[in-house]
VEXGU-449567 format. One line per 10 residues: their letters; for each residue x, y, z of C-alpha. Coordinates in nm, 3 decimals, always signed. Each point is the difference from the previous one (the first is absolute). Layout:
N
a = X/Y/Z ~ ...
***
This chain:
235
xxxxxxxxxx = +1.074/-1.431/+2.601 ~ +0.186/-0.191/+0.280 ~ +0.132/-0.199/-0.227 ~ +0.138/+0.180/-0.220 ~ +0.169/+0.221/+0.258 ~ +0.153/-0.352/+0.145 ~ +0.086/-0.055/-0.348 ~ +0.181/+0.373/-0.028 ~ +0.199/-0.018/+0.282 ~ +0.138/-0.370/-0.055
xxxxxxxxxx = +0.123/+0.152/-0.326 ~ +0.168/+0.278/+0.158 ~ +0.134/-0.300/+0.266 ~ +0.076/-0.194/-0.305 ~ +0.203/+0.281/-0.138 ~ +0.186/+0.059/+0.296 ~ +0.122/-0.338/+0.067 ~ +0.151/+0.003/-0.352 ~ +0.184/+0.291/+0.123 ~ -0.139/+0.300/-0.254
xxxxxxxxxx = -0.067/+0.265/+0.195 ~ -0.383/+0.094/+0.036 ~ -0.244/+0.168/-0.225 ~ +0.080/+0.426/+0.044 ~ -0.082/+0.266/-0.218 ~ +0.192/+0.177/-0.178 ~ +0.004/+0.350/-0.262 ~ -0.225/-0.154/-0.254 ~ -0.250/-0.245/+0.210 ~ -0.172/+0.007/+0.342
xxxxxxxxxx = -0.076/-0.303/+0.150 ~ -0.311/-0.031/+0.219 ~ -0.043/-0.223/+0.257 ~ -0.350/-0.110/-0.060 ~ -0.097/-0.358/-0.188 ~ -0.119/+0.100/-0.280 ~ -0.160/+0.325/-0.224 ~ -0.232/+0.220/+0.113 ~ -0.359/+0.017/-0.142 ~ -0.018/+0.318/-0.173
xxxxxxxxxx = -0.236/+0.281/+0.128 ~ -0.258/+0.156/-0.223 ~ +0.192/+0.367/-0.110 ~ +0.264/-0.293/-0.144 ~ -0.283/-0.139/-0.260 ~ -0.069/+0.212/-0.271 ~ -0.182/-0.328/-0.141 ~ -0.132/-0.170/+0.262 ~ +0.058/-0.198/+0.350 ~ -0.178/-0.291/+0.170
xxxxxxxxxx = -0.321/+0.212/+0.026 ~ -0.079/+0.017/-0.386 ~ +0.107/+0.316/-0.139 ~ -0.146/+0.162/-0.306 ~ +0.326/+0.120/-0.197 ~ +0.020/+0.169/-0.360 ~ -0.152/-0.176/-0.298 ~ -0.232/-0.269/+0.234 ~ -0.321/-0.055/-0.141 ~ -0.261/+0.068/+0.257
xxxxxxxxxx = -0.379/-0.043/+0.052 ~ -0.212/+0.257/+0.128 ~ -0.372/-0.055/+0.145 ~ -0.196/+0.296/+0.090 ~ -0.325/-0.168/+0.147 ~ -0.338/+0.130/-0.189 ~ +0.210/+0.189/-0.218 ~ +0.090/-0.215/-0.358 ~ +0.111/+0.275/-0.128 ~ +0.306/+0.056/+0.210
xxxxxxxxxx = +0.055/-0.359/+0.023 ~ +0.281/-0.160/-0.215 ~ +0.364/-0.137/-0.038 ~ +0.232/+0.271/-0.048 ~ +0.444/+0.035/-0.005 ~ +0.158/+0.139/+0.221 ~ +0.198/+0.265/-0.230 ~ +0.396/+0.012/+0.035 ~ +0.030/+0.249/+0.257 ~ -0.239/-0.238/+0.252
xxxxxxxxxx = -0.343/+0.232/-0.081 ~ -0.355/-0.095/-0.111 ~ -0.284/+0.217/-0.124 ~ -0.338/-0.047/+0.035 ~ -0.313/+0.214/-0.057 ~ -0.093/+0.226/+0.216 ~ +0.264/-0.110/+0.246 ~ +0.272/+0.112/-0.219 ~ +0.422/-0.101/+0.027 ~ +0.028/-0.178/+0.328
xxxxxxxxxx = +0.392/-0.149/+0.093 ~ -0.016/-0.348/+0.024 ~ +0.312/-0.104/+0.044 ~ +0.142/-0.176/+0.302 ~ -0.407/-0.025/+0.127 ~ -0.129/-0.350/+0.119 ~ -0.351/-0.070/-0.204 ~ -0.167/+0.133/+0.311 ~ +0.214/+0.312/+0.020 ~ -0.089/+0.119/-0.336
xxxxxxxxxx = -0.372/-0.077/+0.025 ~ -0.052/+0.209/+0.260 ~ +0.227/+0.259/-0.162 ~ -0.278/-0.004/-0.291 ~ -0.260/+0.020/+0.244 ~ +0.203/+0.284/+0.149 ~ -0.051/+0.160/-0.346 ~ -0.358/-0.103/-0.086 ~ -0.143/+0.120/+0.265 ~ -0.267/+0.328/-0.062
xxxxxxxxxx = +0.114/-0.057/-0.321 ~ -0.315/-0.112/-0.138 ~ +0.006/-0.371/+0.256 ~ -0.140/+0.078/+0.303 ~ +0.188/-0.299/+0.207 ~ +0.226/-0.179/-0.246 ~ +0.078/-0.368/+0.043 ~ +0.319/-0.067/-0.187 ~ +0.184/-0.344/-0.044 ~ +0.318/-0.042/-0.156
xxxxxxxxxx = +0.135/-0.310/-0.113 ~ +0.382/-0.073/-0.162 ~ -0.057/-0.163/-0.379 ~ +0.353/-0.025/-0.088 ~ +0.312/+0.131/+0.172 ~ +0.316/+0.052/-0.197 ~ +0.170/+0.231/+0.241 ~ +0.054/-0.267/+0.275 ~ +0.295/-0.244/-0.138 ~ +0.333/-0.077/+0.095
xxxxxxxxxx = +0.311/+0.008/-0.246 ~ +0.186/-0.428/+0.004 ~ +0.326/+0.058/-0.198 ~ +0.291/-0.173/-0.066 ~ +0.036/-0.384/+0.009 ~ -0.323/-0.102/-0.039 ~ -0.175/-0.188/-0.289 ~ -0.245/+0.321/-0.076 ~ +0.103/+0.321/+0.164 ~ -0.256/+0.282/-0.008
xxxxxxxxxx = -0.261/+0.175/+0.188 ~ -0.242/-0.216/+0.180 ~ -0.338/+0.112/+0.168 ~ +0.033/-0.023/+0.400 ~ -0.250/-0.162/+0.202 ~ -0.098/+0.018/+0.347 ~ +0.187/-0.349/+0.074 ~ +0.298/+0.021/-0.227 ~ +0.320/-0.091/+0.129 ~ +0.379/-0.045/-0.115
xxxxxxxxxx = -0.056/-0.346/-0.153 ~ -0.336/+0.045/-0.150 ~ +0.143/+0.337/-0.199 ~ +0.284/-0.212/-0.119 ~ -0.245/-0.281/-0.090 ~ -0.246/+0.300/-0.213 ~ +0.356/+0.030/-0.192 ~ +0.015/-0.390/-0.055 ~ +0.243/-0.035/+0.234 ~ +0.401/+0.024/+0.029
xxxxxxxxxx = +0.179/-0.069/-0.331 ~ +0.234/-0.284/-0.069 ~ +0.317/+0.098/+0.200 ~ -0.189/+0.321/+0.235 ~ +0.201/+0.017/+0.347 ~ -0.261/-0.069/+0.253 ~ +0.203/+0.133/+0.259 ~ +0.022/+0.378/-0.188 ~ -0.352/+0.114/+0.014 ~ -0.025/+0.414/+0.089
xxxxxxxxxx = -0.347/+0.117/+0.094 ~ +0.034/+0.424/-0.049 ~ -0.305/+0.176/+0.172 ~ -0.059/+0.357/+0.148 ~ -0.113/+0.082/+0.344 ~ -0.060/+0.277/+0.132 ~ +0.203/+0.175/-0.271 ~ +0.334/-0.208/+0.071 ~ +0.088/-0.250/-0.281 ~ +0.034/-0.303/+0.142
xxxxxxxxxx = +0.162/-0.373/-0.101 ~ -0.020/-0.324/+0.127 ~ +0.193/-0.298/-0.150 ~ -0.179/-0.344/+0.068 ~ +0.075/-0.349/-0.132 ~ -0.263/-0.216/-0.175 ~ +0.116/-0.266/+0.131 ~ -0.002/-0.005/+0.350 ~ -0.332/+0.160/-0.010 ~ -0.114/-0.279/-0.226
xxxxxxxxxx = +0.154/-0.254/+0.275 ~ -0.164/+0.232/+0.301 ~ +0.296/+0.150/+0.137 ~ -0.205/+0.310/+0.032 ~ -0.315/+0.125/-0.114 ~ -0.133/+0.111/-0.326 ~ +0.040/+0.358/-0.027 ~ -0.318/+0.195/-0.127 ~ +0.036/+0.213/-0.320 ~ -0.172/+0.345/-0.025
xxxxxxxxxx = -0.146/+0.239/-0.304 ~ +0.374/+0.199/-0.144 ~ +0.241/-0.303/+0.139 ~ +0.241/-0.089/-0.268 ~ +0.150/-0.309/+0.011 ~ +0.354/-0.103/-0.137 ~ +0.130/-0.379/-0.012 ~ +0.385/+0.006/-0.069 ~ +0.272/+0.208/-0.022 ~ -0.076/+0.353/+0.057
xxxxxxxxxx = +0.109/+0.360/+0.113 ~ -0.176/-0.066/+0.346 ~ +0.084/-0.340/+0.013 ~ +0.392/+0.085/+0.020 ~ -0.042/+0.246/+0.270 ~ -0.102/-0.287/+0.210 ~ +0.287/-0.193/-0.126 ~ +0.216/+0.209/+0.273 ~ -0.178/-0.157/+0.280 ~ -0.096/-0.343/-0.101
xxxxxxxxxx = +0.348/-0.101/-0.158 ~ -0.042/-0.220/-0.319 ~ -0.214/-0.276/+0.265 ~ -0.387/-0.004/-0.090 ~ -0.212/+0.169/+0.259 ~ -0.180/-0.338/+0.141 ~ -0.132/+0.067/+0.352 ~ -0.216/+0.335/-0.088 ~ -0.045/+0.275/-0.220 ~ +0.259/+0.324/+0.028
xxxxx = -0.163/+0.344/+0.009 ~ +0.113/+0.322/-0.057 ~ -0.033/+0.377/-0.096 ~ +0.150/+0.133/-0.310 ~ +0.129/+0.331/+0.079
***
């Protein structure tokens, strides 16, 4: 973190010495003075966050212990609900595993299981992937993992395509109902100008030209952003 805020503010030096004035907002974008995107919070994840979220169409599996008969793998239907026997439609979505087996425990209980003992495990999980468009080899929606960051979703796509800009990569996120966007450049992060930046469940990715990438253009000039990544609110 220290470095990249040394990184931020030789950029802004950087940019000053060449005489452009510095970075404001204006009408269309706020800038925030912060080095780099905030994590979302967990009302921004319909899908999921870095706690695993159960989201719409996951495939769970459900273990009711001495009790077969309730046990099994089951879908989570399209509006985030299961139903089991006896317990009956439970909301699952946006529950951890451990949220939602006490929630069936919740609803077991004096209903024919004295002291249910529920476990809850995540089969498959389509609802937690992030959108990589634009000038990569494979764009598409990619499952999101715990440690996935800018570079490894742009490796799941097979990486940039023959003549991508690796200085015009937009990372669009939500948080806390604001749409944010930060513009980063492979390759300064790829030489360790700054760090990495981690990629969450809903991010969508764009390498190249794009709507959000020419709002930044005000600020950054036609010169690649080198020194650290540029962050701001889409109003």
């Amino acid at each position: 973190m220290r470095n990249v805020l040394i990184a931020t503010i030789l950029s802004v030096a950087v940019v000053g010495c060449a005489g452009r004035p510095p970075l404001q907002s204006n009408q269309r974008l706020t800038v925030i003075p912060d080095t780099g995107l905030p994590a979302p919070d967990r009302n921004d994840l319909t899908a999921g966050d870095r706690p695993s979220l159960i989201g719409p169409l996951d495939t769970i599996q459900v273990d009711v212990f001495n009790v077969p008969e309730l046990s099994s793998d089951m879908q989570v239907d399209a509006s985030g609900r299961i139903s089991m026997p006896l317990a009956g439609t439970i909301d699952a979505r946006g529950k951890t595993s451990a949220e939602l087996a006490r929630a069936i425990e919740s609803a077991l209980r004096g209903r024919y299981v004295r002291n249910p003992e529920v476990t809850v495990n995540i089969r498959s999980s389509v609802s937690q992937v992030v959108t990589i468009d634009g000038q990569v080899v494979e764009p598409g929606l990619y499952p999101v993992t715990n440690q996935m960051t800018l570079l490894r979703a742009i490796a799941s796509a097979k990486g940039l395509s023959e003549f991508a800009r690796q200085d015009d990569v937009v990372i669009l996120r939500t948080v806390n109902g604001r749409k944010l966007a930060g513009l980063y450049n492979i390759d300064a992060i790829r030489r360790g100008y700054y760090d990495d930046p981690s990629i969450y469940a809903n991010d969508i990715i764009m390498v190249g030209d794009s709507p959000q990438r020419r709002l930044f253009r005000d600020f950054v000039s036609l010169s690649p952003l080198l020194a650290g990544p540029l962050i701001a609110v889409l109003q």
